[in-house]
Structures are given as structure tokens and as C-alpha cells.
N, C-alpha and C positions, 0 to 999 in steps of 0.2 A: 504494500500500500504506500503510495505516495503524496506527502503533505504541500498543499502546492495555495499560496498565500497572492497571488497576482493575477489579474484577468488575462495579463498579456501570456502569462506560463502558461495557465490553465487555456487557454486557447492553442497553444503551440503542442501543448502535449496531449492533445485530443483530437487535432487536425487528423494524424494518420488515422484514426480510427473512423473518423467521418467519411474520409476516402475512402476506406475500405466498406465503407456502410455497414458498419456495426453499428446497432441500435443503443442508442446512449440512454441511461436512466439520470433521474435527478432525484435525489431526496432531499428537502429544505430541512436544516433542525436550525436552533439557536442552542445547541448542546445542552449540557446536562443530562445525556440520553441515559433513556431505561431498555427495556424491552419492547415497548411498545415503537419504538424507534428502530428495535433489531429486528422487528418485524414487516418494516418497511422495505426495511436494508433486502431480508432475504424473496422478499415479492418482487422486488425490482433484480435481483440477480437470476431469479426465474422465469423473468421476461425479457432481459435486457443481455447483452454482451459486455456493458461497460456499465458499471454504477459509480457517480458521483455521489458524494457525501456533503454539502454544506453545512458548515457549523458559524455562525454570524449572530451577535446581540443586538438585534435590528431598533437604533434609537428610534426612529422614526414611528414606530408601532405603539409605544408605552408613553400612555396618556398620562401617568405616575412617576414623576423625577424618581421618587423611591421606590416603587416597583423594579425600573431598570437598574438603579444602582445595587440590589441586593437578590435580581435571578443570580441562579448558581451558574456557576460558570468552572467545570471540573474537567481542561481540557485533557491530563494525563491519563485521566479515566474513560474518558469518551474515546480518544485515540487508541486505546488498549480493547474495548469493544468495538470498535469499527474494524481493529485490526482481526482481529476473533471472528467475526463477522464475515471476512472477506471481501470489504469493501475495495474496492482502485481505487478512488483517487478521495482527499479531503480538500475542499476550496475552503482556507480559514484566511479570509481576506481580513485588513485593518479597514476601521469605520469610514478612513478617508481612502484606502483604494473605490471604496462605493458608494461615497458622496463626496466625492474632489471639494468641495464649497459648503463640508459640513462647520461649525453646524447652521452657518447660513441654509434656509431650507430653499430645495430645489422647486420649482414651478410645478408642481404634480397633482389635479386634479383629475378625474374623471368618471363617469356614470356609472356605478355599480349595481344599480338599481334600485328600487326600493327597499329591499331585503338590507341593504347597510346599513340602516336607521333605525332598526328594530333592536331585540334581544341585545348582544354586545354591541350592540352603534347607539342604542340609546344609553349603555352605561359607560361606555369609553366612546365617545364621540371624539372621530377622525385614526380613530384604529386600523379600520380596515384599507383607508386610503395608505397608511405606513406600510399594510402588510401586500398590498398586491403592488406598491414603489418596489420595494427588495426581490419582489418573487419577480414581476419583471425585471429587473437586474441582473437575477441571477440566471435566468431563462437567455438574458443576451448573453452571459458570460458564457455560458454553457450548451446554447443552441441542443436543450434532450428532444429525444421523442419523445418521449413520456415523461412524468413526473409523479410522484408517489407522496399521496398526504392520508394524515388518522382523521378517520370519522368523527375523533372523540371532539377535533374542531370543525364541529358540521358545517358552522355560519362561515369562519375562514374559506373553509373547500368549494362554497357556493359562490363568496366574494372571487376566488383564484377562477372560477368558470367562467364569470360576467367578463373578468380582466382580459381571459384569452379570448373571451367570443368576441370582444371590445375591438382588442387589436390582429383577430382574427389569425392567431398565432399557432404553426402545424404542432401544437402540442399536445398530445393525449393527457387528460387530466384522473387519476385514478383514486380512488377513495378507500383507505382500506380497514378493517374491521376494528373497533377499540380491541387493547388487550387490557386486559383485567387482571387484581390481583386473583387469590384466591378465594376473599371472602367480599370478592365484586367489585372494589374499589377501582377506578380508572385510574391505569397509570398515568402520572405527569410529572412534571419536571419540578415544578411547584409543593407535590406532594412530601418531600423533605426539607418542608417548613411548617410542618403540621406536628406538634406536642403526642404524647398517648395519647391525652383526651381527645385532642383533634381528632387524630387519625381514628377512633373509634366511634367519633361522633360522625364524621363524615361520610361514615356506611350507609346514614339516612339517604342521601342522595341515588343510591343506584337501587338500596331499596325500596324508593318513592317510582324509581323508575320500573323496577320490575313489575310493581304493583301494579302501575295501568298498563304495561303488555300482556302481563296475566289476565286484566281485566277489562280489555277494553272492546270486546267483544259483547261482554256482560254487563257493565254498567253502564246509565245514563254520562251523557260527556261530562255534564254539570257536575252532577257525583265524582266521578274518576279525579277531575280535578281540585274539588273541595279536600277528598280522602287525602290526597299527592302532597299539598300542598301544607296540609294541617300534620301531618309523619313528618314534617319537618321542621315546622313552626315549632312543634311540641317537644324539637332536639334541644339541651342546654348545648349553646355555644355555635349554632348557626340559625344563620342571619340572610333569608331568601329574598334573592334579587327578583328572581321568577320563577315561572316554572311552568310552563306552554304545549299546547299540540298543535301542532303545524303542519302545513304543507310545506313538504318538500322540495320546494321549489323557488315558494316565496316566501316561507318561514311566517307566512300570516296565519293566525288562528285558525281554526276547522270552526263551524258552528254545527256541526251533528258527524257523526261515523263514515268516514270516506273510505271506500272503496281502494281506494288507490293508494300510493307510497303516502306516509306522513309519520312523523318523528315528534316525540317527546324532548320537550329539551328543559333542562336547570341550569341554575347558576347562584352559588350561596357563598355567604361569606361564613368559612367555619376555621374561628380563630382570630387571626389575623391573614387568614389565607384565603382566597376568591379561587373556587375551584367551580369546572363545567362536566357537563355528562351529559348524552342523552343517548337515546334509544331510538331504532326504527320500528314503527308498528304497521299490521296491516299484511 
């Protein structure tokens, strides 16, 4: 595996491979990776001939001066699983190989649609426009066929579609399954800043979730979301932002049992830590 920190390498050292038309993969992280991350790694080595690895602390994304200055950032560990992993290549660019004019901010607006404004765009407004600036970035630096992101960021993965269908870019966008601990909890990077208490309070959430995929055949919507919403209110130590069923699409409410794809989604604060999860139902 090789560590390669400049657009202009990472371009030079991927050229033969595009000549050769090997199918490039990309995986975006901002490090601190778990499992849930190694499971990207090896989706993309099962589809792909080449997988890149990005690891970047993307300022532009974190609406929280203190959120950014205190994600983890554990690169000797992450390069040790990537390498385990079998990743090719890591792009661990500095914040000015990727914004020349940081942190003057660069002219970057555009139509994500209405789904940016909702769920995480109503709690961190101007998130999503930080997070499809980098992805496109890194999709120049890296020209993949594919690219490989966790469900567990459903609103992200919707925002990165809008981005490519925007600029109409040959990129396959793929979505792939949460990984979970053992006793349900979704992996994240964030997760190792959660107390015992935390960590044991914070189960409400995916058992809030299981509860309406179990039930949602069964009860009234009304019900399903009172039940949901109240297993969690009634946790000591979280603090719910929301907690929705959506269309898939447009992440806008359901108002009765749809037929078609639609997802569960939360978002609580438990601790001092803002953690997200949701579920596909249907």
C-alpha cells in the first residue's frame, strides 16, 4: 500500500492504471476508521481493480469550530487497517493541497435539492454544501468509476447523488449496508467519545429503530412514531433531534404506509455526542 499526500502524485500514479482501464474505486473517510469502513474497503476490492482510500478532516463540512477540532484523528491506526485490508493506494492530502485559498472560502454553491434543508440541513445548516465541495474534489483528484459510501449516512449518500447528477459526472454512486456492533449499535467514528453510560444509553436508538421495522406493517404511522420517539425521550442522557419516516428519495415524511422504499431515520444527542442511525423499511 502506498501513502501518497498530493493531487499531482496521486494522478501520476494512477495514470497507468486508467490506461490500462482498470476500474478505479474511491472510498471517502475522514479517518478514525472502524469496521464499518473495512467494509467498504473490501466491497470496493470486489468490484474494483484498484481501490483508493481517502482519509481528509474536511473543515468545510463542521458547522462546530469544536466538533472539528476534537474528531479523532488516529492516523497510525487507520494506516495499519487499511494496510490489513488491502487497500492500494491512501490520498492523505494537507487542508491547503485542497483548498489553495483556505481558509478564505472558495465560491461553492449549488442545488442539492430540497432534501439538504431537512433532517441534518436543518441542524447543521451549510453541511452538506462542505460535504459534496471535498467529494467533488476528491472525485477530480481521483477520476473513480465508482465510489463507495455507509448507509449509516443516508442524507450524505443522497446529497453525493444530487452532486453527481448536478454535474453529471461518469460516476457510479454505491451505498452500502451499516455495520453494527453486536448489540446493534452503529459503528462510527464518533462512537469513542461516548462514557459506559453513553455507550449503553445509546442502544435506544437502533432499538427505536428496530421497533418500527418490526412494526411497521402493524401499526398505525401515528402510533409507530409516538412508540419511537417516546423509547427514547424516556432514555436518561439522550437528547432527540428527531426521528422521521421518509421517502427515500426526498427524505420528506410519509403521511400513511408506502409501498415502496422508505427509511427510518434518528438523530440524538447522547452525552455530549450527536450520533445518527436509520433503517430501511418496506
Amino acid at each position: 500500500m502506498e501513502i501518497i499526500h498530493t493531487i499531482s502524485a496521486l494522478k501520476a500514479i494512477l495514470k497507468p492504471f486508467k490506461q490500462a482501464v482498470s476500474k478505479i474505486a474511491l472510498v471517502p473517510t475522514m479517518g478514525a476508521l472502524h469496521n464499518g469502513h473495512l467494509s467498504l474497503i473490501a466491497i470496493a476490492k470486489a468490484n474494483a481493480e484498484v481501490v483508493v482510500c481517502s482519509i481528509f478532516v474536511n473543515p468545510t463540512q463542521f458547522t462546530d469550530p469544536k466538533d472539528l477540532e476534537k474528531y479523532p484523528r488516529p492516523l497510525a491506526h487507520d494506516i495499519k487497517m487499511l494496510t490489513e485490508a488491502g487497500c492500494d493506494f491512501v490520498f492523505m492530502p494537507t487542508v491547503t493541497e485542497m483548498y489553495p485559498s483556505f481558509p478564505t472560502p472558495e465560491n461553492w454553491l449549488i442545488d442539492l435539492g430540497p432534501a439538504e434543508f431537512v433532517l441534518e440541513g436543518e441542524f447543521r445548516k451549510g453541511h452538506y454544501q462542505g460535504v459534496t465541495q471535498i467529494v467533488k474534489k476528491l472525485f477530480d483528484a481521483v477520476s473513480p468509476d465508482v465510489a463507495f459510501f455507509g448507509q449509516k449516512d443516508f442524507q450524505q449518500v443522497l446529497m453525493i447523488k444530487n452532486m453527481v447528477r448536478h454535474f453529471n459526472l461518469p460516476i457510479e454512486i454505491v451505498s452500502c449496508p451499516i455495520i453494527r456492533e453486536d448489540d446493534g449499535l452503529a459503528m462510527s467514528s464518533r462512537n469513542i467519545h461516548l462514557s459506559h453510560d453513553d455507550r449503553m444509553n445509546a442502544l435506544v436508538l437502533s432499538k427505536a429503530l428496530k421497533f418500527v421495522a418490526d412494526n411497521y406493517k402493524k401499526l398505525k404511522l401515528k402510533d409507530l412514531l409516538t412508540e419511537a420517539k417516546q423509547m427514547i425521550n424516556d432514555t436518561n442522557g439522550v437528547e432527540l433531534d428527531y426521528f422521521t419516516i421518509a421517502h427515500d428519495d426526498t427524505l420528506l415524511p410519509i403521511e400513511h404506509e408506502e409501498k415502496g422504499s422508505v427509511v427510518a431515520l434518528v438523530a440524538a444527542k447522547v452525552g455530549e455526542t450527536r450520533l445518527i442511525d436509520n433503517m430501511l423499511l418496506g
